[in-house]
C-alpha positions in Angstrom: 83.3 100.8 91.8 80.1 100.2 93.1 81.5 101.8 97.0 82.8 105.0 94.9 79.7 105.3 93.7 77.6 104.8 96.8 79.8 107.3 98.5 79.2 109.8 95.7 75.2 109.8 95.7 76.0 109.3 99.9 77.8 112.5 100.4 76.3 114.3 97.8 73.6 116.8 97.1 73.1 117.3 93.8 71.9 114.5 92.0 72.6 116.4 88.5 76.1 116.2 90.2 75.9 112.7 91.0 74.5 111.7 87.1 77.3 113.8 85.5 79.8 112.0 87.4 78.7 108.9 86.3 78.5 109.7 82.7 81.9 110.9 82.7 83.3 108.1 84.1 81.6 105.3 82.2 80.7 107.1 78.8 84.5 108.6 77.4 86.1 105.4 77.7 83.1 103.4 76.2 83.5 105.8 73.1 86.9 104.7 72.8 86.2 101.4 72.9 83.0 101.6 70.2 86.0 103.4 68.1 88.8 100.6 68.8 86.4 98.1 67.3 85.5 99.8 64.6 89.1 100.1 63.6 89.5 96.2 64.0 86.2 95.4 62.1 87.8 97.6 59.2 91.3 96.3 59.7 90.8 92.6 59.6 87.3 93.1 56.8 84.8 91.8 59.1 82.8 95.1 57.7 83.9 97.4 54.8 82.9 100.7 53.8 79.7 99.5 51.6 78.6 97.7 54.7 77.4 101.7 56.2 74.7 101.2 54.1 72.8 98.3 56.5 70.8 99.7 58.9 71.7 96.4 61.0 75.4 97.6 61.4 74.1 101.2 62.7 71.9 99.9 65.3 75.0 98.1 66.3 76.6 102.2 66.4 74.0 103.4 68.2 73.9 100.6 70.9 77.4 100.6 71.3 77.5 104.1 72.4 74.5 104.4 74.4 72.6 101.4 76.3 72.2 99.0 74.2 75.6 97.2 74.0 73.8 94.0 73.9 72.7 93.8 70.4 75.1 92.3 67.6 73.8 92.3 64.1 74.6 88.8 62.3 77.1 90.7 60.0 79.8 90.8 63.0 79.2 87.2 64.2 82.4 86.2 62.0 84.6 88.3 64.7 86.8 86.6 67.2 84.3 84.7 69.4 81.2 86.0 67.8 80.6 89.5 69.2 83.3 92.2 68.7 82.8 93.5 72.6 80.7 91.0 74.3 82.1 91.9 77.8 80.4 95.1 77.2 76.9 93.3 78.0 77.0 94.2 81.5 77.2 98.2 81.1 73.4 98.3 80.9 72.9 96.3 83.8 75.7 98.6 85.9 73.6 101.9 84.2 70.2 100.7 85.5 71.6 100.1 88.8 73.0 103.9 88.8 69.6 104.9 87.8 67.4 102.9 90.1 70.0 103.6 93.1 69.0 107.3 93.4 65.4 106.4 93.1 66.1 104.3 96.6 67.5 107.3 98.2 64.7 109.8 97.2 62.0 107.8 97.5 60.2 105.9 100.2 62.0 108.3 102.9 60.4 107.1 105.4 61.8 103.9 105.4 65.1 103.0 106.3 67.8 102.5 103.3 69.0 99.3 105.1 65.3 97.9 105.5 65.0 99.1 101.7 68.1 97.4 100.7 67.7 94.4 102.6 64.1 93.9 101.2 65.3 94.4 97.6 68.3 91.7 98.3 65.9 89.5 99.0 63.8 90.1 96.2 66.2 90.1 93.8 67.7 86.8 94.7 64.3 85.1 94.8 63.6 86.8 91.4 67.0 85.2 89.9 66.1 81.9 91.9 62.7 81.7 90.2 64.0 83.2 86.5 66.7 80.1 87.0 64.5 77.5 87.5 61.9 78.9 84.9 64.2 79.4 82.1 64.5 76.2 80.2 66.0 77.4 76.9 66.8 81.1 77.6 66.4 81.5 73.8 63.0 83.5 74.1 63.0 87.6 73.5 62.2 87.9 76.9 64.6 85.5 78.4 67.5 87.6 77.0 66.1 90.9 78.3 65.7 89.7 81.4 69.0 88.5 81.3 70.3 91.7 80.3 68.3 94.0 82.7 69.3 94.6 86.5 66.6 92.7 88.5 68.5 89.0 88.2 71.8 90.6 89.5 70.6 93.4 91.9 70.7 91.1 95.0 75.0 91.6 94.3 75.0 95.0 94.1 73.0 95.4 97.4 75.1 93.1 99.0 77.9 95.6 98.5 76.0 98.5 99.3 74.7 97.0 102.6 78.6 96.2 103.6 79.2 99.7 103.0 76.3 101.1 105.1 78.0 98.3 107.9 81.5 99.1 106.9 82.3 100.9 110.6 81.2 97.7 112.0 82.1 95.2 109.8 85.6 96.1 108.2 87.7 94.7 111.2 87.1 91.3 109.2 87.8 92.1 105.9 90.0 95.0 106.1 93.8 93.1 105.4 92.3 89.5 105.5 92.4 88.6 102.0 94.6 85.6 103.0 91.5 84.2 105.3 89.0 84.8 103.2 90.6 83.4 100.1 91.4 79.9 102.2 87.6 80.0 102.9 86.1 80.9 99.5 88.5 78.2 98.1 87.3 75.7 101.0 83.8 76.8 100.3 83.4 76.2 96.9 85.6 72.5 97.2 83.1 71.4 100.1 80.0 72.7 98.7 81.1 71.9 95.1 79.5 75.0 94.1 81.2 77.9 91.7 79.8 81.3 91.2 77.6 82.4 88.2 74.9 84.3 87.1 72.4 81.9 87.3 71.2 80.9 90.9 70.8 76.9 90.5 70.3 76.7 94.5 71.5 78.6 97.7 75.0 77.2 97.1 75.6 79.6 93.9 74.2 82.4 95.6 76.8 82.0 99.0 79.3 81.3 96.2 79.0 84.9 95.1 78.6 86.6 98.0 81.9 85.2 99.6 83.4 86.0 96.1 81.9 89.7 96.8 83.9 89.7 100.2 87.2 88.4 99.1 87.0 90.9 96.4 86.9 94.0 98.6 89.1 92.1 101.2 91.7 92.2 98.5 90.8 95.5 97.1 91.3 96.8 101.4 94.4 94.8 101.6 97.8 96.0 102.5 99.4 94.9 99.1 96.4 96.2 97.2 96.3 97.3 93.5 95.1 100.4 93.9 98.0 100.8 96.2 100.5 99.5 93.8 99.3 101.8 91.0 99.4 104.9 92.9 95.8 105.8 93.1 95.6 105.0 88.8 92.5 103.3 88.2 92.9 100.6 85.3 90.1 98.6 86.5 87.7 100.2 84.0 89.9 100.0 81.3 90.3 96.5 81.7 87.1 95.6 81.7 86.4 97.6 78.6 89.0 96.5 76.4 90.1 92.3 77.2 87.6 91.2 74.7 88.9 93.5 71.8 92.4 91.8 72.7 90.9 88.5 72.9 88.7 88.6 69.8 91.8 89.7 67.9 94.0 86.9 68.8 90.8 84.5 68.5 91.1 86.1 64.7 95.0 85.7 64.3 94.2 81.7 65.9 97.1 83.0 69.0 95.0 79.9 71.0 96.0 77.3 72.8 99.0 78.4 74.3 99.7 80.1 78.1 101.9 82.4 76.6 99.4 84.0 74.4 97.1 84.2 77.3 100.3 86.5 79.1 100.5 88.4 76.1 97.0 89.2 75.5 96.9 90.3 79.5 99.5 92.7 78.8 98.5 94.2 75.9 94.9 94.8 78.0 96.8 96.5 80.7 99.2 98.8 78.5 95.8 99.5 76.5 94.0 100.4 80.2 97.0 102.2 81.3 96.7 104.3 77.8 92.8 104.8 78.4 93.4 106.0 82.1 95.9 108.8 81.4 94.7 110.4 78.3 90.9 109.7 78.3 89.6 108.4 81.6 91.5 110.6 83.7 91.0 114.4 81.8 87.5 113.2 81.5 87.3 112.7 85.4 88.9 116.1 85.7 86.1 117.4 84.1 83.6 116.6 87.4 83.7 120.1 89.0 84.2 122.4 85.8 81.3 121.5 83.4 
């Protein structure tokens, strides 16, 4: 996503353009969502109708559907794992990088957007290193919004933005190598006995993303890739969106503990993605260049 979206605000000249497309690609399918988990909060009485009347659950309603997804009132901490969408914790990190990415294109034009993002990169990753080693608890107010805001993640993003500014020079490598660069991620992390995360313990955690960065656009430029097999339809979104709501529904049926209900909750996350794509995703998309 994050190359689509580069090459949007890259070729672009409008950035009204370039915020409407963003909006309806990320916002139509988050509604959905928001109204999917609604319908399971109802269904298996986590809320009822009486519970409209706490101010708690529309908070919850208005962060779902705006920036906020983060919050979860105590009244829903009896769904599934404990939060009715928690995957949906990253959408305000991915929105203040759309917002902040413009802001490096239209400002401090006098100095090169490689130089920018290279300096950024750095500061990120120092911020995250710092943020790590800092945060004992990570119970504090301000531990969870940092956690939840851009700056501890932002190093990632500009990683894949600098590979795209590189890409004529640099996609010899990557382009159709998944193999390789699987067999070294893999060799990496059993060597270095490192695994990626969020939190940057030492340098090992960071190269541990990184190379999980490349092997993820390695496979996504690979001869057998997804997008490939799906004929330009672009579930990825949907996925993302929507595998908690599976997941918290058979943590609430207790379908744990078993491979197969792993298999079936993956399948029901696609056909649900595929569903999204087609009739929301998709017409919403088509609505780029006639609003």
């Amino acid at each position: 996503m994050l190359i689509v979206v580069l090459k949007s605000l890259w070729g672009g000249k409008y950035i009204l353009q370039y915020i409407k497309n963003r909006c309806l690609r990320i916002f139509p399918a988050l509604w959905f969502a928001f109204i999917l988990a609604m319908a399971l909060l109802l269904l298996f009485k986590v809320i009822s109708f009486t519970s409209f009347l706490n101010l708690d659950l529309w908070a919850w309603f208005f962060g779902q559907i705006t920036i906020f997804q983060y919050y979860t009132p105590n009244l829903l901490r009896n769904f599934g794992v404990g939060t009715p969408n928690g995957s949906l914790w990253t959408i305000p990190v991915e929105l203040e990088f759309y917002i902040l990415l413009p802001v490096f294109f239209l400002f401090l034009k006098h100095i090169s957007i490689k130089v920018k993002f290279i300096a950024l990169f750095l500061f990120s990753a120092m911020f995250n290193f710092l943020w790590t080693s800092a945060c004992e608890s990570g119970e504090s107010i301000l531990d969870k919004l940092i956690e939840v805001s851009i700056f501890p993640y932002l190093y990632a993003f500009l990683f894949g933005g600098l590979m795209f500014l590189n890409w004529s020079k640099i996609k010899w490598f990557i382009e159709g190598k998944i193999c390789y660069w699987f067999l070294i991620y893999g060799l990496y992390c059993y060597f270095a006995d490192a695994l990626p995360g969020y939190h940057l313990d030492d340098w090992t955690t960071l190269l541990a993303n990184l190379l999980l960065g490349i092997l993820t656009i390695s496979a996504a430029f690979s001869k057998i890739s997804l997008g490939k097999v799906l004929h330009g339809n672009d579930i990825s979104y949907g996925i993302y969106i929507y595998h908690m709501l599976v997941i918290n529904v058979f943590v609430q049926m207790k379908f744990v503990g078993n491979i197969s209900y792993l298999l079936m909750a993956l399948i029901i996350t696609v056909c649900i993605a595929i569903i999204s794509w087609v009739f929301i995703e998709k017409k919403a998309l088509s609505l780029k260049y006639k609003l």
